[in-house]
C-alpha positions in Angstrom: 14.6 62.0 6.6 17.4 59.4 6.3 16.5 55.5 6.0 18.4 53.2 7.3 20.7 51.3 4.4 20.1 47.6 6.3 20.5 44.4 5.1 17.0 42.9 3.9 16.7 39.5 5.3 13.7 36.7 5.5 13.2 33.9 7.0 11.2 31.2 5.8 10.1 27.5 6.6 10.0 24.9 3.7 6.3 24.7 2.4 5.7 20.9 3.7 2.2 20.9 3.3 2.6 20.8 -0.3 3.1 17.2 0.2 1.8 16.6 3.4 1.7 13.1 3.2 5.6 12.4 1.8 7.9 11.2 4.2 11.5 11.3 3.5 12.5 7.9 2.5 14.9 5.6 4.7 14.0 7.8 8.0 14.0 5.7 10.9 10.4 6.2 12.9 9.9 5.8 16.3 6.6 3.4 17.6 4.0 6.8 17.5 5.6 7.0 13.3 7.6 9.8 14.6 10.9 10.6 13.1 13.4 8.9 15.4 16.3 11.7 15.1 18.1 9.9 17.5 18.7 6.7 15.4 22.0 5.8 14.0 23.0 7.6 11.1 22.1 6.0 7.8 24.1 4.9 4.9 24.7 4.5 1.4 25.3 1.5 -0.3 28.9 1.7 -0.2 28.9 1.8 3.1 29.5 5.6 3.9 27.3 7.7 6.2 24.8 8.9 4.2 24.5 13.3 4.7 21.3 13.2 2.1 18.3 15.2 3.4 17.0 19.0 4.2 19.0 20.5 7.1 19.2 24.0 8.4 21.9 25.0 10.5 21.4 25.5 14.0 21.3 29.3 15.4 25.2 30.5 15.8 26.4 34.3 15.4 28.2 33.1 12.6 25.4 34.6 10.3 26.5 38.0 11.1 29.8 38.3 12.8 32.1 35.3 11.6 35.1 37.0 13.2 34.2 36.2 16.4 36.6 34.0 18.1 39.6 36.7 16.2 41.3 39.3 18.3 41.6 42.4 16.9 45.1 42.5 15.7 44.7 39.4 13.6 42.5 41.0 11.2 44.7 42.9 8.4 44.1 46.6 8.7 42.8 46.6 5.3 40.5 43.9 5.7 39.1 46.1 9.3 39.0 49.4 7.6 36.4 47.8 5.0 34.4 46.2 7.8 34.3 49.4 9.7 33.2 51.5 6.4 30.9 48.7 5.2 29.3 49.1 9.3 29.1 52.7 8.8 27.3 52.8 5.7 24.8 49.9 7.0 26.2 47.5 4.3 24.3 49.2 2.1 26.7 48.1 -1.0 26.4 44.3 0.2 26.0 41.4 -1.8 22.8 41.0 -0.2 21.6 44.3 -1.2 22.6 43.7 -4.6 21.1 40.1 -4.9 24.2 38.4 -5.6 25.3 35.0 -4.9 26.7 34.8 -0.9 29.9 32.8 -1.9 31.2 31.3 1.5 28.5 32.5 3.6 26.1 29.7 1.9 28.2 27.0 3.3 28.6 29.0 6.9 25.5 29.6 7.4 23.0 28.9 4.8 21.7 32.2 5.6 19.5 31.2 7.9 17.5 28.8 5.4 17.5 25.5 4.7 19.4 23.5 2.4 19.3 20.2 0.7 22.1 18.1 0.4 22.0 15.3 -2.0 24.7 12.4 -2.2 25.9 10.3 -5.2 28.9 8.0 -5.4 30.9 10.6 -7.0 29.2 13.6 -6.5 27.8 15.6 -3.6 25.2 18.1 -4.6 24.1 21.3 -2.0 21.0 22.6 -2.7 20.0 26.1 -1.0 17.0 27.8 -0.9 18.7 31.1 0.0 18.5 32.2 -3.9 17.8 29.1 -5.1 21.3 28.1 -5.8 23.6 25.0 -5.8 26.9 23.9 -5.1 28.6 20.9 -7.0 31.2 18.6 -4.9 33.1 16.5 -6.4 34.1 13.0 -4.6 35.7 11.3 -7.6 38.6 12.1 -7.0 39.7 15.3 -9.0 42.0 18.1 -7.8 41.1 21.6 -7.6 41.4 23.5 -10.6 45.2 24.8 -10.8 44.4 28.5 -11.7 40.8 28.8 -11.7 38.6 31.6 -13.2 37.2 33.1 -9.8 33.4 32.3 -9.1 31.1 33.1 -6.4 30.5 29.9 -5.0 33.9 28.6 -5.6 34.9 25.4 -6.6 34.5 22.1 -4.8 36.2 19.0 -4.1 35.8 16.5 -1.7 37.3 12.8 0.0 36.2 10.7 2.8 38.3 10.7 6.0 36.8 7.7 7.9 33.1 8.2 8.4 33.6 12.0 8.1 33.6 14.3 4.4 36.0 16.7 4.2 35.4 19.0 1.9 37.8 21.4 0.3 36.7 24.8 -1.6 38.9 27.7 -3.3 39.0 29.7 -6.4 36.3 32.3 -4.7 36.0 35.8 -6.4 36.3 39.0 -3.9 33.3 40.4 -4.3 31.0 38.5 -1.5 31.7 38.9 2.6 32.0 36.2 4.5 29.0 36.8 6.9 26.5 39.8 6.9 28.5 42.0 9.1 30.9 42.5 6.2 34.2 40.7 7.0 36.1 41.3 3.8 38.1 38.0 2.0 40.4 37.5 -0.4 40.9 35.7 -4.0 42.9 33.6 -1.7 40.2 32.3 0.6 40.0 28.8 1.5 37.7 26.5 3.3 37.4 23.7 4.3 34.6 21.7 5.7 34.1 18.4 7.7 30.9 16.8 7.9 29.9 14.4 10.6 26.5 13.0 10.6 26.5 11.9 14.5 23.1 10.5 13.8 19.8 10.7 11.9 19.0 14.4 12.6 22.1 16.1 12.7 25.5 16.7 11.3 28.4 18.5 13.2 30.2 20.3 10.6 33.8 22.1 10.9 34.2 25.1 9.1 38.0 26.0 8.6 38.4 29.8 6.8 42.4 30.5 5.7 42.7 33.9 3.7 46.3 34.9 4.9 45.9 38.1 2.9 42.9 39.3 5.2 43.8 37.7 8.1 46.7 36.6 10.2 45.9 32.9 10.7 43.0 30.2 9.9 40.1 29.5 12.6 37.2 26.9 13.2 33.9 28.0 13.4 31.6 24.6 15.0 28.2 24.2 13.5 25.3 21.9 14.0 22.9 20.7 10.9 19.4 20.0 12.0 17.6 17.8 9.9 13.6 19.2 9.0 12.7 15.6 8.3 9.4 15.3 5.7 10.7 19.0 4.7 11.3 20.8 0.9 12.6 23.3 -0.6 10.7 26.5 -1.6 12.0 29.0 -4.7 13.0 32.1 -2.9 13.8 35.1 -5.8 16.0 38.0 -4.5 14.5 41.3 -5.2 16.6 43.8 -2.7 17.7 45.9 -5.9 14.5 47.5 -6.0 15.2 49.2 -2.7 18.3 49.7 -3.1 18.4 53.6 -4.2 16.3 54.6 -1.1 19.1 52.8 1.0 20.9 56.3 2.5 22.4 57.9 5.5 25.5 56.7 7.7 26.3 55.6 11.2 25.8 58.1 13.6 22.7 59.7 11.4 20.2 57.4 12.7 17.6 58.6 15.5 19.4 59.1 18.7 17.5 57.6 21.8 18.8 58.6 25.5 21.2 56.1 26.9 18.5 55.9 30.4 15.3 55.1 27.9 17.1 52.5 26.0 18.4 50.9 29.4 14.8 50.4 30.4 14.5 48.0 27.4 17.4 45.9 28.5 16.0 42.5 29.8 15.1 39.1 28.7 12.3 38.4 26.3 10.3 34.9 25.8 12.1 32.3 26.7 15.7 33.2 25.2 15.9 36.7 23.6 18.1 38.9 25.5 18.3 42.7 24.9 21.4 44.4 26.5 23.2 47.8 26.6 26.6 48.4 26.8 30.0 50.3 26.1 29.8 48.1 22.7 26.1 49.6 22.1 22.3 49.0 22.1 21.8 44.6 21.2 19.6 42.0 20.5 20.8 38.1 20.8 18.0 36.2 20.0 18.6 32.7 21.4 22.2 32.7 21.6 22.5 33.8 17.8 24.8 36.2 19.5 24.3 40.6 19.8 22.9 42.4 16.6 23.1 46.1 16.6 19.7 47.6 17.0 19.4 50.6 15.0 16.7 53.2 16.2 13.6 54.7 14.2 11.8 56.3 17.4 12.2 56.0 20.8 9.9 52.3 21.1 10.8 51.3 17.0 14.1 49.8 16.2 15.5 47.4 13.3 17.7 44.7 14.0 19.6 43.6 10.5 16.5 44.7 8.6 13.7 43.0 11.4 11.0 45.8 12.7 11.4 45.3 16.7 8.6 47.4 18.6 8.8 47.6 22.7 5.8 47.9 24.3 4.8 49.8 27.2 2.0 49.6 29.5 0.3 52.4 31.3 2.1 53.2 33.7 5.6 53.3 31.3 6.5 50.1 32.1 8.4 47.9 29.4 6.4 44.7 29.1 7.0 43.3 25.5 8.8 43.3 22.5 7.1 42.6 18.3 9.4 41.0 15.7 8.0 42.3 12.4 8.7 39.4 10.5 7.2 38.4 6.7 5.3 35.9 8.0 3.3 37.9 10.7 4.4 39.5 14.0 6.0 37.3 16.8 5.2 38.8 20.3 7.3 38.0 23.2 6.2 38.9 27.0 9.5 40.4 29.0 10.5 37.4 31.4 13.0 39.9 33.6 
């Protein structure tokens, strides 16, 4: 039997109780000592916003399909053909798989964990817990590197426009993706990123990708930081290699479940999951984190990017429910329509 080659992803939540009484300094409270994550923004003492603190970004489909807002013709053919053999093969080969460093998906995305950013006067320090790795931006200001030795995270500078940081980042090797659908980039990749704090809990940050060898122009993703006020970090350690050699079998190998059984499962789930079938296939968008592919084990058993999702039936047939197999338990969601 074939297994699925899927990309092995966890989520996590930052391990607060192991000071549960720390709060994080400067954070405006509210009269019941709640974090007020309305309050103005604070700020450092030269006077800039301060973007210090634990944030996570905000559920957005750039996570897995950062080509989104692209038509198809301004992706290079090269740069598709990858992406469609990459699909195929269930990314099996990905950076992910291979517990390597993301590159630019850190800054997209954080992979759906949080991160830490801590300001200086001439330094800006990013903190992720997605590997337990860092980025370095530098606000004194220094030019990029004129022909630097690729890295995976790149290299980092950064100025204040106003009450907004942009920051600029190049010198990326090729081997990462820039989301975990596969997109393909260049050497040439550049990003830039603008980061608004609007207010104490959140930051609207701009995310500018330009690889004119993989793509025909540059595009914005928008994305919203949520601050986890009173939150830390936890040491995450990448082990996918281990599994890697039973990762086998191809698109179009994987159980096939009829097209009138899998329309019974279309519906909404909870309060925001919605499960749809269409010419485009079989999907899961789980609170407008837009459609994941959901791969089939059985007729009721699925994966979505590496999740367990179960459908439930009642006695009569009827679908009633859906399980997420997460790490942390099972999360069980009651069909709404």
């Amino acid at each position: 039997m074939h297994k699925l080659a899927l990309i092995l992803c966890v989520t996590s939540v930052s391990l607060t109780a192991q000071w549960p009484n720390r709060r994080t300094p400067g954070l405006p409270q509210k009269p019941d000592g709640k974090p007020d994550l309305s309050a103005p923004a604070p700020r450092s003492a030269d006077g800039k916003p301060d973007l210090s603190g634990v944030w996570r970004v905000k559920q957005s489909s750039y996570l897995t399909y950062v080509t989104s807002d692209l038509k198809p013709e301004e992706v290079r053919p090269w740069a598709a053909a990858i992406y469609k053999q990459r699909a195929d093969d269930y990314r099996k080969d990905s950076d992910g798989i291979a517990c390597l460093p993301p590159g630019p998906k850190a800054g997209i995305s954080g992979l759906g964990l949080p991160m830490k950013i801590v300001q200086t006067p001439n330094l800006v320090v990013v903190l992720y817990e997605y590997e337990t790795m860092f980025r370095q931006i530098f606000t004194d200001g220094r030019a990029l590197p004129e022909d630097p030795n690729p890295t995976w995270m790149g290299y980092s500078i950064g100025h204040w426009d106003g009450d907004t940081l942009v920051v600029t980042t190049a010198g990326y090797n090729d081997r990462t993706t820039l989301d975990l659908g596969g997109h393909p980039h260049t050497e040439a990749l550049r990003v830039t990123e603008r980061f608004h704090r609007r207010d104490a809990g959140h930051i609207d940050l701009q995310v500018t990708l330009d690889d004119p060898k993989a793509y025909t122009r540059s595009w914005t993703l928008p994305i919203e930081l949520d601050l986890m006020p009173d939150g830390e970090l936890i040491e995450y350690i990448c082990e996918n290699e281990r599994d890697a050699p039973h990762l086998v079998g191809k698109s179009g190998e994987e159980f096939r479940v009829p097209a009138e059984v899998l329309a019974q499962y279309a519906g909404t789930y909870g309060a925001d999951i919605v499960v749809s079938l269409d010419a485009s296939g079989f999907k899961i968008n789980t609170g407008g984190s837009g459609k994941i592919p959901l791969m089939a084990h059985s007729e009721t058993s699925f994966t979505m990017e590496g999740t367990g999702v179960d459908f439930v039936r009642d006695a009569k047939g009827a679908v009633t429910a859906m399980i997420q197999h997460w790490v942390e338990g099972d999360r069980y969601f009651a069909r709404a329509k």
